[in-house]
PDB file of N, CA, C and O in Angstrom:
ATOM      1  N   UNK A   1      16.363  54.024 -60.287  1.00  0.00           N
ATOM      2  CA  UNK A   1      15.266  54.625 -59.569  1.00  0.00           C
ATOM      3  C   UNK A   1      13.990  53.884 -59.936  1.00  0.00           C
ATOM      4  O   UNK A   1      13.806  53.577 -61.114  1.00  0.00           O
ATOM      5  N   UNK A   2      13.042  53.558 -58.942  1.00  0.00           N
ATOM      6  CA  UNK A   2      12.242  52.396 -59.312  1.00  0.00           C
ATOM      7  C   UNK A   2      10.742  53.523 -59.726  1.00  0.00           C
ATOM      8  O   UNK A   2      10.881  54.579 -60.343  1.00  0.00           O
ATOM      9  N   UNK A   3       9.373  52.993 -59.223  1.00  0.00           N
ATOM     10  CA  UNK A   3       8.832  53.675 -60.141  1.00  0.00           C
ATOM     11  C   UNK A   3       8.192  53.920 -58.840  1.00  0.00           C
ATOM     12  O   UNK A   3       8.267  53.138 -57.892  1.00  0.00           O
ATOM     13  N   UNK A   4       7.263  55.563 -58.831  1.00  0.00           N
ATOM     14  CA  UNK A   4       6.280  55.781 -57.634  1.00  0.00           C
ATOM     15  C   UNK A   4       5.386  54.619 -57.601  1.00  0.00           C
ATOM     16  O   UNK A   4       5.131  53.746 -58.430  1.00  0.00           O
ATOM     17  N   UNK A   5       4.830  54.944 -55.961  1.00  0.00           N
ATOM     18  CA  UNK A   5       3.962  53.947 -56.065  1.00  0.00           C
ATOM     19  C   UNK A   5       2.705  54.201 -56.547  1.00  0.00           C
ATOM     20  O   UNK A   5       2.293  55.359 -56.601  1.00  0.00           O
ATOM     21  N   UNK A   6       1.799  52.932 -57.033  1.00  0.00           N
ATOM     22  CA  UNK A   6       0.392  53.695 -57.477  1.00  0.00           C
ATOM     23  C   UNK A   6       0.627  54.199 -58.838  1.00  0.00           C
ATOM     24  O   UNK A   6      -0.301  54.843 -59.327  1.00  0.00           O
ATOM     25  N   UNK A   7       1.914  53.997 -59.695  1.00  0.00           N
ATOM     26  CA  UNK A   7       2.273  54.074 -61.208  1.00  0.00           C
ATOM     27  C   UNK A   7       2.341  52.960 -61.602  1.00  0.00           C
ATOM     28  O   UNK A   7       2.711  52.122 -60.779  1.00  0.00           O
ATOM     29  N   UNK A   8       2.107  52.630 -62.614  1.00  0.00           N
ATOM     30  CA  UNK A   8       2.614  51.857 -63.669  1.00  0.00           C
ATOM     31  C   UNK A   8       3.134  51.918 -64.978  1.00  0.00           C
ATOM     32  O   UNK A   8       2.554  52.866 -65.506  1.00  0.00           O
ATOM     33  N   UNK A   9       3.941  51.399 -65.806  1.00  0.00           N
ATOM     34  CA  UNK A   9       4.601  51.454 -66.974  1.00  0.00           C
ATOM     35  C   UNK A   9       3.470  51.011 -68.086  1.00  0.00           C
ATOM     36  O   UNK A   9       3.071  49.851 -68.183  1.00  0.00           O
ATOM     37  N   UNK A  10       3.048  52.005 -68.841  1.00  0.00           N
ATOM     38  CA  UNK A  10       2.548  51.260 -69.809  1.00  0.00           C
ATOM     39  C   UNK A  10       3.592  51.132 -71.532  1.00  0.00           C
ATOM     40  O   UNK A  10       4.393  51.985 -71.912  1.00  0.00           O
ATOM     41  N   UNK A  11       3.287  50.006 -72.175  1.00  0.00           N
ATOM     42  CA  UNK A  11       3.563  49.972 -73.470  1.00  0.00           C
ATOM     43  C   UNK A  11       3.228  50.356 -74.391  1.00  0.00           C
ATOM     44  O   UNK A  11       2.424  49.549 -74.857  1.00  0.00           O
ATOM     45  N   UNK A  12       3.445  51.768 -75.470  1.00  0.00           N
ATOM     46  CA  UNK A  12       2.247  51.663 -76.486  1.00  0.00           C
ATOM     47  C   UNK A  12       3.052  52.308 -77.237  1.00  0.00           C
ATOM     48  O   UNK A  12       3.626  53.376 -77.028  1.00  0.00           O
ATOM     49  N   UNK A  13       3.083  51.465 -78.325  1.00  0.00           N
ATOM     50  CA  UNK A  13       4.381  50.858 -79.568  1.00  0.00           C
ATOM     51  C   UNK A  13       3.512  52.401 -80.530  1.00  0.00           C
ATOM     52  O   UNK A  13       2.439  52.837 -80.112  1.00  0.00           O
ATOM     53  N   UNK A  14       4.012  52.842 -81.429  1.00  0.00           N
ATOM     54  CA  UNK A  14       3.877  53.540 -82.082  1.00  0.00           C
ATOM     55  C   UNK A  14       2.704  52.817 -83.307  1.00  0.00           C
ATOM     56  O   UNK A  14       2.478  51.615 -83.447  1.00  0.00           O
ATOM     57  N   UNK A  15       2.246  53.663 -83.887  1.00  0.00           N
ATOM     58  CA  UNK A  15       1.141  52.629 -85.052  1.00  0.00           C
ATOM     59  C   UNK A  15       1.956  52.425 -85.847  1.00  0.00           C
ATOM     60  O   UNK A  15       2.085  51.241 -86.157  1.00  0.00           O
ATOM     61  N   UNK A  16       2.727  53.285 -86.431  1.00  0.00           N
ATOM     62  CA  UNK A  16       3.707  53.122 -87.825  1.00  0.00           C
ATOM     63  C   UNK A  16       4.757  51.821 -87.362  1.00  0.00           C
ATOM     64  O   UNK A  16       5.217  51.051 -88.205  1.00  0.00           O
ATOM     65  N   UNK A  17       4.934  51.754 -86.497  1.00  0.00           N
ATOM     66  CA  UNK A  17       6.066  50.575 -86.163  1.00  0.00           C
ATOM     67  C   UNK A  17       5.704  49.525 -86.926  1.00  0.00           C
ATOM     68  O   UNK A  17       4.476  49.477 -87.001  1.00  0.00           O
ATOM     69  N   UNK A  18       6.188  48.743 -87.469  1.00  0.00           N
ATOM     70  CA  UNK A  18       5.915  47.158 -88.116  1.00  0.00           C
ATOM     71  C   UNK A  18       5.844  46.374 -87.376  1.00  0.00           C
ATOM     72  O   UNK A  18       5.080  45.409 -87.379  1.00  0.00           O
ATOM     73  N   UNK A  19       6.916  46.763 -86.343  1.00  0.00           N
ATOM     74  CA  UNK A  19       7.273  45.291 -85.572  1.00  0.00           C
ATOM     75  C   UNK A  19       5.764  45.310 -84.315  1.00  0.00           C
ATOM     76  O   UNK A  19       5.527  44.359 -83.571  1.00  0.00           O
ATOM     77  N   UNK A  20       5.080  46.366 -84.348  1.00  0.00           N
ATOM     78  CA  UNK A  20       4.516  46.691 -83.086  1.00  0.00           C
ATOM     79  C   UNK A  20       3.208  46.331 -84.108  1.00  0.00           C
ATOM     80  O   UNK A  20       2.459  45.717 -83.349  1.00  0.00           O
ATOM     81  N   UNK A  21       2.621  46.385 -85.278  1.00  0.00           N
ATOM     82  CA  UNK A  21       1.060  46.354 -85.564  1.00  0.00           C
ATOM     83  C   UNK A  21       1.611  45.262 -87.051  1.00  0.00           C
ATOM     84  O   UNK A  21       1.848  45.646 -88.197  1.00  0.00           O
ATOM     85  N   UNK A  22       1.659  44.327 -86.680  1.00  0.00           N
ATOM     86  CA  UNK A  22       2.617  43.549 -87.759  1.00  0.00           C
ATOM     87  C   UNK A  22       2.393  43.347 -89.070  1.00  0.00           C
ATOM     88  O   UNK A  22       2.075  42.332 -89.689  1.00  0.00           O
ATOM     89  N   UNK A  23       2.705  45.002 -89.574  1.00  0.00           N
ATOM     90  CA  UNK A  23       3.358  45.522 -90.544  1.00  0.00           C
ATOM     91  C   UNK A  23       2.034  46.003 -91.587  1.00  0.00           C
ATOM     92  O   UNK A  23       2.198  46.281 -92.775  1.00  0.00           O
ATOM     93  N   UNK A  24       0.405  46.044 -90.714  1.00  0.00           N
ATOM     94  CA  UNK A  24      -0.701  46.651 -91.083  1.00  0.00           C
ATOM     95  C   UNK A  24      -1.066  48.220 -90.894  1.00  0.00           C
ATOM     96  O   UNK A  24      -0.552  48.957 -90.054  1.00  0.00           O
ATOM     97  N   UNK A  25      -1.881  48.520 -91.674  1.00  0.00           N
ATOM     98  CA  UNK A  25      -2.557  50.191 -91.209  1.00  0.00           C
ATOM     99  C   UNK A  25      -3.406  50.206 -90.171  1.00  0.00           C
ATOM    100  O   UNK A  25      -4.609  50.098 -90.406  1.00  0.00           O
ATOM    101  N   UNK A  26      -3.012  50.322 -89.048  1.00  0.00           N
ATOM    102  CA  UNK A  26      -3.672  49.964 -88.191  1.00  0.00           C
ATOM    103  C   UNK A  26      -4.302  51.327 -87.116  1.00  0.00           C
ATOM    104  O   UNK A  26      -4.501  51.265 -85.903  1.00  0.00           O
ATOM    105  N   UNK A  27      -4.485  52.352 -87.920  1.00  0.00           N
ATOM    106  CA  UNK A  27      -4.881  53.719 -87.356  1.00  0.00           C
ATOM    107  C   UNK A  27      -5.583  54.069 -86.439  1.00  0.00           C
ATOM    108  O   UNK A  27      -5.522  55.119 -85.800  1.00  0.00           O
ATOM    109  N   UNK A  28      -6.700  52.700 -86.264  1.00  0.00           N
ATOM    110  CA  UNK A  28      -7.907  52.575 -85.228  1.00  0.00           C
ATOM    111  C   UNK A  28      -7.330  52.202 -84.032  1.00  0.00           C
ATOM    112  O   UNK A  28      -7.868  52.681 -83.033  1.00  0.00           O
ATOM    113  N   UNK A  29      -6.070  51.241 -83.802  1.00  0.00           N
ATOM    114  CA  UNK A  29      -5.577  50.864 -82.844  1.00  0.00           C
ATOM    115  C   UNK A  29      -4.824  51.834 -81.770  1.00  0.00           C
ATOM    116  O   UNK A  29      -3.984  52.723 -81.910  1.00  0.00           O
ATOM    117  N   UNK A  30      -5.573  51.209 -80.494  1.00  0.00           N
ATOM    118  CA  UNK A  30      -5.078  52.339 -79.613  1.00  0.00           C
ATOM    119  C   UNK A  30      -3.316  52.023 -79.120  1.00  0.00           C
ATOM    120  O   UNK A  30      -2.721  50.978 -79.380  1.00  0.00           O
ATOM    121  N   UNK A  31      -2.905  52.848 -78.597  1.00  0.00           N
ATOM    122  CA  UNK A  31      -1.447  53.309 -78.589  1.00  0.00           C
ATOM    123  C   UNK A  31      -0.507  53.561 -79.559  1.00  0.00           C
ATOM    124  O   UNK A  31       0.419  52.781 -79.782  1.00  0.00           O
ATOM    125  N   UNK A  32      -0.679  54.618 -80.169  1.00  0.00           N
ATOM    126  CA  UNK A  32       0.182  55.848 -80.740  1.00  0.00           C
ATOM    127  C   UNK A  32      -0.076  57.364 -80.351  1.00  0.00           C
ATOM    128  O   UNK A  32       0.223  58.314 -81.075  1.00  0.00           O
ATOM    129  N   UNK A  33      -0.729  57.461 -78.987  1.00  0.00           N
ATOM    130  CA  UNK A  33      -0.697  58.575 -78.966  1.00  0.00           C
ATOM    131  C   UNK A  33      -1.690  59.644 -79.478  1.00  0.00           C
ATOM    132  O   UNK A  33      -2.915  59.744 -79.535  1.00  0.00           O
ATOM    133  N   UNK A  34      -0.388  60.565 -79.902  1.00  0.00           N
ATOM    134  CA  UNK A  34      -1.466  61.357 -80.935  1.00  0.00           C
ATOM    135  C   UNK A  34      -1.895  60.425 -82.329  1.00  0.00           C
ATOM    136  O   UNK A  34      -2.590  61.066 -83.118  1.00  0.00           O
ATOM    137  N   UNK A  35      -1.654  59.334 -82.650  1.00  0.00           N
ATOM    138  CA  UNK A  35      -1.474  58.940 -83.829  1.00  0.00           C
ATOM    139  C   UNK A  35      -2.873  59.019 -84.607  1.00  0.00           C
ATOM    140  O   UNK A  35      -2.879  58.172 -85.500  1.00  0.00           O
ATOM    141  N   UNK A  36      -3.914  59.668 -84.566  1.00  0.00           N
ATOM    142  CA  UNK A  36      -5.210  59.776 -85.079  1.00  0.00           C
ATOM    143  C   UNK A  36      -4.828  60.916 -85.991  1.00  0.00           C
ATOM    144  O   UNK A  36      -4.886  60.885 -87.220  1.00  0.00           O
ATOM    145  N   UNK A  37      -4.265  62.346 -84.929  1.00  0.00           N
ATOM    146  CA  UNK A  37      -3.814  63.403 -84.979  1.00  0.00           C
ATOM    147  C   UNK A  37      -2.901  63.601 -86.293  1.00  0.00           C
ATOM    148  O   UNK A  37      -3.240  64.153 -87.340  1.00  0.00           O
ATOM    149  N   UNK A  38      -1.625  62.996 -85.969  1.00  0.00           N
ATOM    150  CA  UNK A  38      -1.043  62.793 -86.523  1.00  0.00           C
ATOM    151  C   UNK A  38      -0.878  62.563 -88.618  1.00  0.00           C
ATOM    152  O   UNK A  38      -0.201  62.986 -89.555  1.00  0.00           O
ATOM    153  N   UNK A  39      -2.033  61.609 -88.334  1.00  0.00           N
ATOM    154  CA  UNK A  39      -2.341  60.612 -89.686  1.00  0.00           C
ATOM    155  C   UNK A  39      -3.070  61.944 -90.432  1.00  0.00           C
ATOM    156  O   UNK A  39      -2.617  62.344 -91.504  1.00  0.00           O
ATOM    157  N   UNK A  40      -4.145  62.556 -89.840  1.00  0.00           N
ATOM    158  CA  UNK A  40      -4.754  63.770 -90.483  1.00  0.00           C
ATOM    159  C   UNK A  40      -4.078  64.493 -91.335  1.00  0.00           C
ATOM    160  O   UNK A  40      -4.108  64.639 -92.557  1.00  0.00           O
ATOM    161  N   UNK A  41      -3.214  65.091 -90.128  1.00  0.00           N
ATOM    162  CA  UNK A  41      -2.219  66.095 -90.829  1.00  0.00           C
ATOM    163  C   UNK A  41      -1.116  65.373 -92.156  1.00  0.00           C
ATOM    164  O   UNK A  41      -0.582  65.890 -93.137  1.00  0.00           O
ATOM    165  N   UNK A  42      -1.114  64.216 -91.703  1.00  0.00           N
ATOM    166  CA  UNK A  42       0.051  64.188 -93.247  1.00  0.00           C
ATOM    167  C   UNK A  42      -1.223  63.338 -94.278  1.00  0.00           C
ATOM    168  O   UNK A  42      -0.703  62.841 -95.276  1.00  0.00           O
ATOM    169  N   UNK A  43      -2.539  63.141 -94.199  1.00  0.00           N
ATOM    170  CA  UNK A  43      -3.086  63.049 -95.074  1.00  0.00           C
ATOM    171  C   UNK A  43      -3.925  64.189 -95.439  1.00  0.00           C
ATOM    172  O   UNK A  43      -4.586  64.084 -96.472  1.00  0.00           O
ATOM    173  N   UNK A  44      -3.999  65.225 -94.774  1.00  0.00           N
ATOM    174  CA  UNK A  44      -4.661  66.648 -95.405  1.00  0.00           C
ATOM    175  C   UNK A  44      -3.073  67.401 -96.103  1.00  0.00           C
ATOM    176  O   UNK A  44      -3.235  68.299 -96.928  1.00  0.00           O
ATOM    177  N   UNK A  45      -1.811  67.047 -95.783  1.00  0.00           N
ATOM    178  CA  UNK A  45      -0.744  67.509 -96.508  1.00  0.00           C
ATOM    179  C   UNK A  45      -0.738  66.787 -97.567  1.00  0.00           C
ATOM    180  O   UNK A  45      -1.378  67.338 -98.462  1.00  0.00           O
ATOM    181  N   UNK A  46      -0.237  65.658 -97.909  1.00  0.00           N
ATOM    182  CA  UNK A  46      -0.205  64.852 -99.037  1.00  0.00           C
ATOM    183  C   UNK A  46      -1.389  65.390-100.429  1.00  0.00           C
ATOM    184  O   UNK A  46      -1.166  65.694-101.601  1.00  0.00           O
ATOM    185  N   UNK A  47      -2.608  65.321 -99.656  1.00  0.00           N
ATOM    186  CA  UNK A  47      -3.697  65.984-100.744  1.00  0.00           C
ATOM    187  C   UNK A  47      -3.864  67.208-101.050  1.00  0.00           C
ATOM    188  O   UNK A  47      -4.825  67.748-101.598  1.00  0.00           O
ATOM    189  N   UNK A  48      -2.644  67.745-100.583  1.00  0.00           N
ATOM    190  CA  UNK A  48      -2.384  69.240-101.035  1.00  0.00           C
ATOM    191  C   UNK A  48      -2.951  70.611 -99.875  1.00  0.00           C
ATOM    192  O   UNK A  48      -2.677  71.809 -99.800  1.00  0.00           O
ATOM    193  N   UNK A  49      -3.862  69.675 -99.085  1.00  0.00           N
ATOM    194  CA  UNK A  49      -4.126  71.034 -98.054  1.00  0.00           C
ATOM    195  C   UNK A  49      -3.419  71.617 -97.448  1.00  0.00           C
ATOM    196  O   UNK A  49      -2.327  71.056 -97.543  1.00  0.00           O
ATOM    197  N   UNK A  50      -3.327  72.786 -96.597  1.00  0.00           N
ATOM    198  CA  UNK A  50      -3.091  73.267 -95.760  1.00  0.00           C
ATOM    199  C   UNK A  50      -3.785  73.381 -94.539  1.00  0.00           C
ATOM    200  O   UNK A  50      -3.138  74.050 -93.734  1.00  0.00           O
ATOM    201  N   UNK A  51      -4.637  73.060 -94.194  1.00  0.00           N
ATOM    202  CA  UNK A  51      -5.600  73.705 -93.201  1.00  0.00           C
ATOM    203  C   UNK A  51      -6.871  72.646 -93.366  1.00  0.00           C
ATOM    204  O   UNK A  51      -7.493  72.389 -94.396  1.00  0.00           O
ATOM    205  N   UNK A  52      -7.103  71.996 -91.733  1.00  0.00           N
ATOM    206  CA  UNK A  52      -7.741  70.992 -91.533  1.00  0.00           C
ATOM    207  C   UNK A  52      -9.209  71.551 -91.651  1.00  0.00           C
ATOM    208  O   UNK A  52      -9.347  72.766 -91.511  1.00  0.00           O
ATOM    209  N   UNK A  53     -10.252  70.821 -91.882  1.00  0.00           N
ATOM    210  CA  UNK A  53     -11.816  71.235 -91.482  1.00  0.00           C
ATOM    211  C   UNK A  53     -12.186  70.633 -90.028  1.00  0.00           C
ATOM    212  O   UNK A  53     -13.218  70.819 -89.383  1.00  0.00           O
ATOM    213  N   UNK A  54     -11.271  70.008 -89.758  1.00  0.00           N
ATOM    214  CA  UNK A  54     -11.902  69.758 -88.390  1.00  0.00           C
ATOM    215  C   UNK A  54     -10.899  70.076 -87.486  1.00  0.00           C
ATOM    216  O   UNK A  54     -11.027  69.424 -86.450  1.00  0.00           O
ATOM    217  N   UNK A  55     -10.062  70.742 -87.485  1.00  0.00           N
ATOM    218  CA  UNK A  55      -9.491  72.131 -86.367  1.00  0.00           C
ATOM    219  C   UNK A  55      -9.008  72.999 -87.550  1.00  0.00           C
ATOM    220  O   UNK A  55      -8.120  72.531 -88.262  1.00  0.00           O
ATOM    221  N   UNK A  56      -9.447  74.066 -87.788  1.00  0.00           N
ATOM    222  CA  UNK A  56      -9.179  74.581 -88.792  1.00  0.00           C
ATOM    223  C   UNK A  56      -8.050  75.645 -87.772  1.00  0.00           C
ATOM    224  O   UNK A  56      -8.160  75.523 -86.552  1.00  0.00           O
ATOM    225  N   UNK A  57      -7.081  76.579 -88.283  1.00  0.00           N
ATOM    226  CA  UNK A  57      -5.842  77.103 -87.706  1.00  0.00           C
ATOM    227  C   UNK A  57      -6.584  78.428 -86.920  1.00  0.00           C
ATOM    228  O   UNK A  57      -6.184  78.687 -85.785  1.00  0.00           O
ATOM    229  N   UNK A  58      -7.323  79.001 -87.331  1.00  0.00           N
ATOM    230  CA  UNK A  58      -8.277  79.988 -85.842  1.00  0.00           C
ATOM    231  C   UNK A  58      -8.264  79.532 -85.112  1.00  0.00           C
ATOM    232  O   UNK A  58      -7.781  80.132 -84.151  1.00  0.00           O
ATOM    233  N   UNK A  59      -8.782  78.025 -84.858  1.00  0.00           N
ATOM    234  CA  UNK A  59      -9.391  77.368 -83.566  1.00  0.00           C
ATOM    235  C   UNK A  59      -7.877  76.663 -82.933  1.00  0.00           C
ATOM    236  O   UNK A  59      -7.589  76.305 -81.791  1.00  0.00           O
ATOM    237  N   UNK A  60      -7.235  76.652 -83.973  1.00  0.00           N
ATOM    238  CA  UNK A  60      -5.524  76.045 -82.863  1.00  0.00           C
ATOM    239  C   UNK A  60      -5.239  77.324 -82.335  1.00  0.00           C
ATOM    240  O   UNK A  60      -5.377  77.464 -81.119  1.00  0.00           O
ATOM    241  N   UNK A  61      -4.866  78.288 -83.020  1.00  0.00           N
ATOM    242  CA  UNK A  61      -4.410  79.677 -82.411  1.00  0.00           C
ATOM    243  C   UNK A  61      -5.453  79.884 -81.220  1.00  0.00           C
ATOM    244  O   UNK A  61      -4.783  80.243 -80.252  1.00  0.00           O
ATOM    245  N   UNK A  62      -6.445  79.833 -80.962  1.00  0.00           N
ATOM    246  CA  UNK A  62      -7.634  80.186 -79.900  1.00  0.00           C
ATOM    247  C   UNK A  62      -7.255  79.469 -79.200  1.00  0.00           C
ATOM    248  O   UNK A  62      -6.876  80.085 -78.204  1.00  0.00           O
ATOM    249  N   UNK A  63      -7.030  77.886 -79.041  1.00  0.00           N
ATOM    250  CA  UNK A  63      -6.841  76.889 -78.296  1.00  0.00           C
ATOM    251  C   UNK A  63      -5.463  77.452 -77.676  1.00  0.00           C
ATOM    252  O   UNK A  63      -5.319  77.750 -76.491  1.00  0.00           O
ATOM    253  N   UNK A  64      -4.552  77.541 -78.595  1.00  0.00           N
ATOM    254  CA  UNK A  64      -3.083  78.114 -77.959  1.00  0.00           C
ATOM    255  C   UNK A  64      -3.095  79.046 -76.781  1.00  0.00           C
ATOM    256  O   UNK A  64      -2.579  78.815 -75.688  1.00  0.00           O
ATOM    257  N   UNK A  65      -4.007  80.554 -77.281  1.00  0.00           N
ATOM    258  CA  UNK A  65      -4.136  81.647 -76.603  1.00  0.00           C
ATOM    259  C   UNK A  65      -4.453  81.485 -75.283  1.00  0.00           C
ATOM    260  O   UNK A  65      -4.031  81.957 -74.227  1.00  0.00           O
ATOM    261  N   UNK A  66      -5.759  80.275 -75.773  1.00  0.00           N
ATOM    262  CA  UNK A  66      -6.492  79.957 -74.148  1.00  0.00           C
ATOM    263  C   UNK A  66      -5.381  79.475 -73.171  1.00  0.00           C
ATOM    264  O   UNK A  66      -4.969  80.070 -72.175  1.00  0.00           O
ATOM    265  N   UNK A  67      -4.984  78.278 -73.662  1.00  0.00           N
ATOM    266  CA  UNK A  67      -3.684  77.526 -72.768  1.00  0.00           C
ATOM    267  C   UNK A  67      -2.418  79.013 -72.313  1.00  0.00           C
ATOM    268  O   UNK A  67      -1.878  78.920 -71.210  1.00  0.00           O
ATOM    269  N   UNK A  68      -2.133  79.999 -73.022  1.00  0.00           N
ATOM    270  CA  UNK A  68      -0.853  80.535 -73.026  1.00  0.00           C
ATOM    271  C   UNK A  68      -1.876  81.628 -71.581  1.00  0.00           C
ATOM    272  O   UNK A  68      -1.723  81.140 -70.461  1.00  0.00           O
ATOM    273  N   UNK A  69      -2.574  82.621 -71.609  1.00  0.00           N
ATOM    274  CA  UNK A  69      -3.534  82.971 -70.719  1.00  0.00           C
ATOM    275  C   UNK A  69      -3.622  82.260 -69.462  1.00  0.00           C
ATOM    276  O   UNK A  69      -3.199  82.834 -68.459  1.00  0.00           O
ATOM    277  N   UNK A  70      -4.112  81.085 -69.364  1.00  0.00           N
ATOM    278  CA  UNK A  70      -4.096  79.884 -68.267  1.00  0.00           C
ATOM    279  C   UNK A  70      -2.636  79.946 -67.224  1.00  0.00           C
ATOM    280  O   UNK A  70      -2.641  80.209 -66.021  1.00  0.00           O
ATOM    281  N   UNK A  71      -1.355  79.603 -68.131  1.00  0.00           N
ATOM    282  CA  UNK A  71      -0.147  79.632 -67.568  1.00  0.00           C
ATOM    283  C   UNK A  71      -0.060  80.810 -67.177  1.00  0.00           C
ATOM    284  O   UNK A  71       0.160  80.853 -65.967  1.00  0.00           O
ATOM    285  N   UNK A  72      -0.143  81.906 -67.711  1.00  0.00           N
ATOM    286  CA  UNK A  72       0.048  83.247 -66.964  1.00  0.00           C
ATOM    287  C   UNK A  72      -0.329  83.625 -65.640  1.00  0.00           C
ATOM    288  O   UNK A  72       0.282  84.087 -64.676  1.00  0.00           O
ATOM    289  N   UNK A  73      -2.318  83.071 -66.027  1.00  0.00           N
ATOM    290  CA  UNK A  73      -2.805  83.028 -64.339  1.00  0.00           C
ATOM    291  C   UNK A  73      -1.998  82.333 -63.435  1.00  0.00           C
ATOM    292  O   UNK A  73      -1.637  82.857 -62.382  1.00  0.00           O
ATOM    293  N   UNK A  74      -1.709  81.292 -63.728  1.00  0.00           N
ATOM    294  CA  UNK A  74      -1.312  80.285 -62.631  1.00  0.00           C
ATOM    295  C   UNK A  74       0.234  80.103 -62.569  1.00  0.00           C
ATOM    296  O   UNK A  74       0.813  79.283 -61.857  1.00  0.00           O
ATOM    297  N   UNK A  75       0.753  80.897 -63.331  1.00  0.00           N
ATOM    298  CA  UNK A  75       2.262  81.400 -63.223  1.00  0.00           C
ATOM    299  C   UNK A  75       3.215  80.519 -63.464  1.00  0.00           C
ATOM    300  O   UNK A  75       4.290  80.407 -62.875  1.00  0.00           O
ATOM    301  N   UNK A  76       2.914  80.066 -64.101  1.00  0.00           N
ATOM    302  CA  UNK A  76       4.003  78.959 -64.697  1.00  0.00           C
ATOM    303  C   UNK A  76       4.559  79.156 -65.981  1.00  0.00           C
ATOM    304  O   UNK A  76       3.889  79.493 -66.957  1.00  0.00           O
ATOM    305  N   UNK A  77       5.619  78.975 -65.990  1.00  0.00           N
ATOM    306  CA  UNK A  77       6.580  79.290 -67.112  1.00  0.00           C
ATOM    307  C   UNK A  77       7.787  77.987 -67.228  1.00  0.00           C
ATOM    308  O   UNK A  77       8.242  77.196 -66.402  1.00  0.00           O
ATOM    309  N   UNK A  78       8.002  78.196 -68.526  1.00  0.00           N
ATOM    310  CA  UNK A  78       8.880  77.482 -68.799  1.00  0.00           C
ATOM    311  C   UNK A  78      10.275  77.764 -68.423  1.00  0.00           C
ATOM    312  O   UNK A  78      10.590  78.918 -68.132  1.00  0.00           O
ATOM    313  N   UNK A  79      11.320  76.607 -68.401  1.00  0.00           N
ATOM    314  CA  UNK A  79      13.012  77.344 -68.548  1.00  0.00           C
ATOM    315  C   UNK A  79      13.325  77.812 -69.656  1.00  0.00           C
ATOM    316  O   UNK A  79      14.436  78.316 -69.822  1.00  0.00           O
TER     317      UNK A  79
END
């Protein structure tokens, strides 16, 4: 199946990959995604935190609520 039209395929190698950022910390580099995200959380774990200062877990749960509210209006559900 080929691809719609007006799409394109993009590439974007993970940061942790070696073979993809050759074999540097390369955190600033774009394509990983969440990988900014990501790096936070296992460096606020590693240093023993639990709970970020810059989304602290109120503001995910709020963020959640908002999004879970949203789907309701607009009626969408999962399988």
């Amino acid at each position: 199946m080929g691809e719609p039209s007006g799409s394109r395929q993009l590439s974007l190698p993970a940061v942790s990959d070696p073979a993809a950022t050759d074999g540097h910390d390369n955190r600033d580099q774009p394509g990983g995604g969440l990988h900014h995200q990501a790096w936070h959380v296992h460096d606020r774990l590693k240093d023993g935190h639990l709970e970020s200062e810059v989304m602290p877990l109120d503001e995910s749960v709020s963020v959640m609520r908002a999004l879970h509210a949203t789907r309701v209006q607009i009626g969408l559900r999962y399988p």
